[in-house]
C-alpha positions in Angstrom: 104.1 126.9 147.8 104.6 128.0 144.2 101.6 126.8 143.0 99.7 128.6 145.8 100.6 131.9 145.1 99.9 131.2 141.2 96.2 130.4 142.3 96.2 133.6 144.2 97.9 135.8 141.5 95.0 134.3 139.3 92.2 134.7 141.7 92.9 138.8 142.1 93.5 138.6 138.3 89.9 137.2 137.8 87.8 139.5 140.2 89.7 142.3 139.0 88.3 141.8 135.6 84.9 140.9 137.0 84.7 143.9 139.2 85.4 146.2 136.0 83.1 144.5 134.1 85.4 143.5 131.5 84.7 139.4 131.8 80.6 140.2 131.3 81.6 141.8 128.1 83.3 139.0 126.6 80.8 136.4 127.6 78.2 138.4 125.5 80.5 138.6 122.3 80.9 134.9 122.9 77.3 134.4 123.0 76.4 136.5 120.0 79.2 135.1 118.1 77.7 131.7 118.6 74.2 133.0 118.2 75.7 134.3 114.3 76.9 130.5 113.1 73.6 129.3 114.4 71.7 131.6 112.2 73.8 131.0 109.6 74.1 127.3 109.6 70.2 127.1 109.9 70.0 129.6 107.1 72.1 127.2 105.3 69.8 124.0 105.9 66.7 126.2 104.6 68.4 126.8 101.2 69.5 123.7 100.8 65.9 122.2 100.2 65.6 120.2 97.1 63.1 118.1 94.8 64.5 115.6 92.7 61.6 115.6 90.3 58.8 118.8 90.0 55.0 118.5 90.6 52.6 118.5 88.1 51.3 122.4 87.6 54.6 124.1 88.2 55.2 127.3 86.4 58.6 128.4 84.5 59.8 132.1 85.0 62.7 133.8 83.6 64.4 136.5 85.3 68.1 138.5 84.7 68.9 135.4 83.0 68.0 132.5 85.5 65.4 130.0 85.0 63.3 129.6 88.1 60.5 126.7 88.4 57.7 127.6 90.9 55.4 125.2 93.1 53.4 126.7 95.1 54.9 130.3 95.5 58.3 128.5 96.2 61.2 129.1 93.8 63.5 126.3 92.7 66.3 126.7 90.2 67.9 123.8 88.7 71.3 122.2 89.5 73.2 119.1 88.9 74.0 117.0 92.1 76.5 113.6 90.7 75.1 113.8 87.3 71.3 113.6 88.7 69.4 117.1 88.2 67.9 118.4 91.4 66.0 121.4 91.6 67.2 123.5 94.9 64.6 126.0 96.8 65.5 129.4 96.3 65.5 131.5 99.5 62.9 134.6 99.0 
């Protein structure tokens, strides 16, 4: 009997919220909070592009200090990845 009236005391708990239009809220901040660490583990992938050895005709420009190598209008900078040199995209 206990666990009847726990269900109930839950159910009118639930459709209160629902019928003040508190639950609707917190399903959209659920769904922009995970719409957020999607963009921003897929921004993550993007940057994390990398050649391990440059093209012929790539260019070298200097700028506030940083050396970036360009191959085609895409930026790479140069890093060291377990003693190997990589050269990581740069995001524009």
């Amino acid at each position: 009997m206990k666990r009847r009236r726990f269900l109930k005391v839950v159910a009118v708990a639930f459709s209160t919220l629902l019928i003040q239009g508190v639950l609707p809220s917190v399903a959209e901040a659920y769904g922009r909070r995970t719409a957020r660490r999607t963009a921003r583990r897929t921004t993550r992938r993007v940057a994390r592009r990398r050649l391990y050895t440059l093209p012929a005709g790539y260019t070298t420009v200097a700028a506030a200090g940083v050396t970036y190598y360009v191959v085609d209008g895409v930026r790479y900078t140069r890093q060291m990845e377990g003693g190997n040199v990589v050269y990581v995209e740069v995001p524009q």
